[in-house]
C-alpha positions in Angstrom: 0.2 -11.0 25.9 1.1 -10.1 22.4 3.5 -12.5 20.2 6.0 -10.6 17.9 4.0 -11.2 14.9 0.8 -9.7 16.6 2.7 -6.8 17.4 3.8 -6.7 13.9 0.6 -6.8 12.6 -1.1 -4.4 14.7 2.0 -1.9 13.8 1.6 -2.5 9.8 -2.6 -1.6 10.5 -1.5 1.4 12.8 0.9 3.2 10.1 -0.9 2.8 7.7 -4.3 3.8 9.0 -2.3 7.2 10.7 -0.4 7.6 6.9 -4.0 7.8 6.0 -5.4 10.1 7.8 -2.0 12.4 7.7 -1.6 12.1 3.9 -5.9 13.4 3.5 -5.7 16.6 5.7 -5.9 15.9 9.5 -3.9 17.5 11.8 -1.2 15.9 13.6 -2.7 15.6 17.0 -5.9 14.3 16.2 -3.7 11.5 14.4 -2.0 10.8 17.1 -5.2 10.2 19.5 -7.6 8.1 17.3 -4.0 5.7 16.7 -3.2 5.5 20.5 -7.3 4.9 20.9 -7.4 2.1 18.5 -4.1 0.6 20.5 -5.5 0.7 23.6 -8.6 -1.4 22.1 -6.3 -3.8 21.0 -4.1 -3.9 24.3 -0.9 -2.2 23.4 0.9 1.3 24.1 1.3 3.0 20.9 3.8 5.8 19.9 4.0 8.1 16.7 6.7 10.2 15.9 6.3 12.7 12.7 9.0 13.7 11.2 8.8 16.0 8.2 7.1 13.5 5.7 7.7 10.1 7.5 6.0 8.5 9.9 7.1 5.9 12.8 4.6 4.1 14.9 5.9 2.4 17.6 4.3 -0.7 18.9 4.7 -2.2 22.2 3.1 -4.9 24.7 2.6 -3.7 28.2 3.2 -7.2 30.1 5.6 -9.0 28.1 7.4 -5.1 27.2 8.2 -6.4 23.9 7.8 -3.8 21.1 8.2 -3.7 17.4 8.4 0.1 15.4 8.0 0.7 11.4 8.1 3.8 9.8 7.0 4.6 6.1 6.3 7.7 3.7 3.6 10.0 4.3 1.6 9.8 1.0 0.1 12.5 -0.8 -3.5 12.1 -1.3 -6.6 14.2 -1.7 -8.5 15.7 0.8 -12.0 14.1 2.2 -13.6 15.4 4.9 -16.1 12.3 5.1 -13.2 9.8 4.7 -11.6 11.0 8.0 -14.9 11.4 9.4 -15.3 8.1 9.0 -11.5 6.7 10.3 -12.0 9.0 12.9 -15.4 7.3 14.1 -13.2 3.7 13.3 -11.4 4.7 16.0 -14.5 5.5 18.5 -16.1 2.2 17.3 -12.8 0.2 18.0 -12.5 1.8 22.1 -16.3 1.1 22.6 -16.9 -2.2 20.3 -13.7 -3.8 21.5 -13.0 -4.8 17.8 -10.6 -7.3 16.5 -7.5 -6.6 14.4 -9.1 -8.4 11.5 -12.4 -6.4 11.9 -10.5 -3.3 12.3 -8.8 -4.0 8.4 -12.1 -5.4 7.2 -14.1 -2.1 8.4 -10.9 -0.3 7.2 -10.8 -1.7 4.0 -14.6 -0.7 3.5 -14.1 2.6 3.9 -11.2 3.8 1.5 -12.5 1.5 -1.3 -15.6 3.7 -0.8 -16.3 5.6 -4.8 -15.3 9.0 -4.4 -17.1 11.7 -6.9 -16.6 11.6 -10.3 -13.5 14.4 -11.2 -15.9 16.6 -13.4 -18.4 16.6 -10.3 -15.6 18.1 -8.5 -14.4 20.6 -11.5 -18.3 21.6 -11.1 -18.9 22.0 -7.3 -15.5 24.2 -7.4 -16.0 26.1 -10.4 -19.8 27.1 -8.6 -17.7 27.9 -5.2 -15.7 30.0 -6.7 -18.0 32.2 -8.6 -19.8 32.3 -4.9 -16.4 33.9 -3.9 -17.4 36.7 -6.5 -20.7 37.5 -5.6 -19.6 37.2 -1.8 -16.5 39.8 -2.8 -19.2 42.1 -4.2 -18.7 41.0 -8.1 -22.1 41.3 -10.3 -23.6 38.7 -12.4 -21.2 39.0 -15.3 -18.0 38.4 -13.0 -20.0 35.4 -12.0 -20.2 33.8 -14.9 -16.4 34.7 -16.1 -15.0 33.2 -12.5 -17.2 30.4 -13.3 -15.8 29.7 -16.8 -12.2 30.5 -15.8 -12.7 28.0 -12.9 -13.5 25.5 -15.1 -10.6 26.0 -17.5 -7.7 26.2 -14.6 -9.0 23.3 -12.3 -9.4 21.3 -15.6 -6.2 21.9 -16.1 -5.1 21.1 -12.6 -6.6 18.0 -12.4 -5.0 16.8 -15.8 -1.6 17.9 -14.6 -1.8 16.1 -11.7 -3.4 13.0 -13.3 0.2 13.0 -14.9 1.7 13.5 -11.9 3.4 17.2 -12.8 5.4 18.8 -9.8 2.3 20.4 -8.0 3.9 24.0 -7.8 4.6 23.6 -11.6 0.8 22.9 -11.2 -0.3 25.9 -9.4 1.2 28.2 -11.6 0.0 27.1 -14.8 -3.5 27.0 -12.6 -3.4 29.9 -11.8 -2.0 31.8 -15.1 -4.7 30.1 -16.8 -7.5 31.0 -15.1 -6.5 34.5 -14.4 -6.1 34.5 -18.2 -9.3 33.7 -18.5 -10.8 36.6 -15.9 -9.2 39.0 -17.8 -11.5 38.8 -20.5 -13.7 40.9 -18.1 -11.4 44.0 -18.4 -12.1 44.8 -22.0 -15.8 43.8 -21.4 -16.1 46.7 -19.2 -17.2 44.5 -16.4 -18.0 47.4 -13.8 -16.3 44.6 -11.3 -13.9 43.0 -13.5 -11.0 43.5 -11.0 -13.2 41.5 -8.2 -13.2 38.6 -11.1 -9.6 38.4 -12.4 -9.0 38.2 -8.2 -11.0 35.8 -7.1 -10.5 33.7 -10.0 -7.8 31.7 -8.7 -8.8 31.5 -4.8 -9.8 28.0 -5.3 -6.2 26.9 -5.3 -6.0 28.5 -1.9 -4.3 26.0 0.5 -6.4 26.5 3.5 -6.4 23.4 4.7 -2.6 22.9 5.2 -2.4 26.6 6.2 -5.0 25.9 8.9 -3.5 22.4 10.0 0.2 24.1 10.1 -1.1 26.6 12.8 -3.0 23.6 14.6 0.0 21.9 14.5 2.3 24.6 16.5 -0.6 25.6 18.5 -0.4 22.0 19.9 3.2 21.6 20.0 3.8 19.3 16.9 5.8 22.6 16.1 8.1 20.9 13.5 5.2 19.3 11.3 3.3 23.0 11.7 5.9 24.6 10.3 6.9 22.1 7.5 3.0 22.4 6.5 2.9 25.9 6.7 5.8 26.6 4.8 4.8 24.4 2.2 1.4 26.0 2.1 3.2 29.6 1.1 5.2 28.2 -1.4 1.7 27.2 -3.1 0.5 30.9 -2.1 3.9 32.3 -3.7 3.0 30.1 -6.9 -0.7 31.4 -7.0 1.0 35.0 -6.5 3.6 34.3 -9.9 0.6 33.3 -12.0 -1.7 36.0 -11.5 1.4 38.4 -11.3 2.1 37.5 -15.1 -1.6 37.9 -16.4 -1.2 41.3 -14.9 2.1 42.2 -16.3 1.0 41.3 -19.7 -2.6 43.3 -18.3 -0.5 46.2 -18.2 1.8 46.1 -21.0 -1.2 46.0 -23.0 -0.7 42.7 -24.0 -4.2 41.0 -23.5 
């Protein structure tokens, strides 16, 4: 049996754990399972509600059937792959270990304060992706190198904006006007693929992650958070679409 500061505690560890998780990129329902497997672990029923961008966990002790719920802001943070890999296994190791609520912080703890790569490792590894995008779309080894260098310039950009905390569809559209801008120098070059370059030179702001979680979502029945994620995914679309649309307005009018 659970005191009311137990249950506290565990609920504090449990939102902010599944804020975690939601706020880096993992679907709702895989959320909701590695939460209710770290409550059973630790004794309790568990509950999580999503609505829009809050969360509420709800906490509550199966003999005594005293329960305790806080709910709190889904944050924004970058995607990581490994870091949900890794609070996903948390979960795993807390059903099969049996570990405590202090082990689960410590172990917790551990893992976000992990050093995540250095920002122009990042601006590297994307601006290389995305020239891969143009040789996989057929472009030759001039588009490469023009995707490459316009990658650089509008992800730079992108991660400067958002170091200062710019409204992110403000962000996408300077992105993407930027380094569309910078494809375009392939048209006068008489790049024989320079239309393959100045298109693929903004897919790295593709949302695909949201877009794939939102249909995840209403696949599974979270259908509210699906469709909140997927419409916030075309609105970033809609903002790649204005800033590519006014490098080729000033394309055609002769302008660049």
């Amino acid at each position: 049996m659970h005191s009311k500061e137990e249950l506290k505690d565990i609920t504090h560890f449990l939102l902010e754990y599944a804020n975690r998780l939601m706020g880096s990129g993992v679907h709702t329902s895989r959320v909701v399972r590695n939460t209710h497997r770290i409550g059973q672990s630790l004794d309790v029923e568990v509950a999580v509600s999503v609505i829009q961008k809050n969360l509420i966990v709800n906490v509550r002790d199966p003999q005594s059937r005293e329960s305790y719920n806080e709910m709190a802001a889904t944050p924004v943070l970058p995607i990581s792959f490994d870091l949900n890999a890794e609070l996903s296994a948390l979960s795993w190791d807390a059903h099969d270990q049996r570990l405590s609520l202090d082990e689960l912080r410590e172990r917790y703890a551990r893992a976000i304060a992990r050093p995540k790569l250095h920002p122009l490792c990042v601006l590297l590894l994307a601006a290389l992706a995305n020239a891969s995008f143009c040789a996989l779309f057929g472009g030759d080894w001039t588009s490469r190198g023009i995707v490459f260098a316009a990658t650089l310039v509008g992800f730079r950009l992108r991660q400067l904006m958002q170091a200062r905390h710019i409204n992110h569809y403000i962000v996408f559209i300077v992105s993407a006007l930027a380094a569309s801008l910078c494809a375009s120098s392939a048209l006068p070059a008489g790049t024989p693929t320079a239309e393959v370059a100045l298109a693929t030179s903004v897919l790295y702001l593709v949302p695909g992650v949201p877009l794939l979680n939102g249909v995840i979502d209403i696949v599974e029945g979270y259908v509210t958070t699906g469709v909140c994620r997927l419409i916030q995914a075309l609105l970033l679309v809609l903002c790649i679409a204005i800033g590519l649309s006014v490098t080729l307005m000033l394309v055609r009018d002769g302008l660049l």
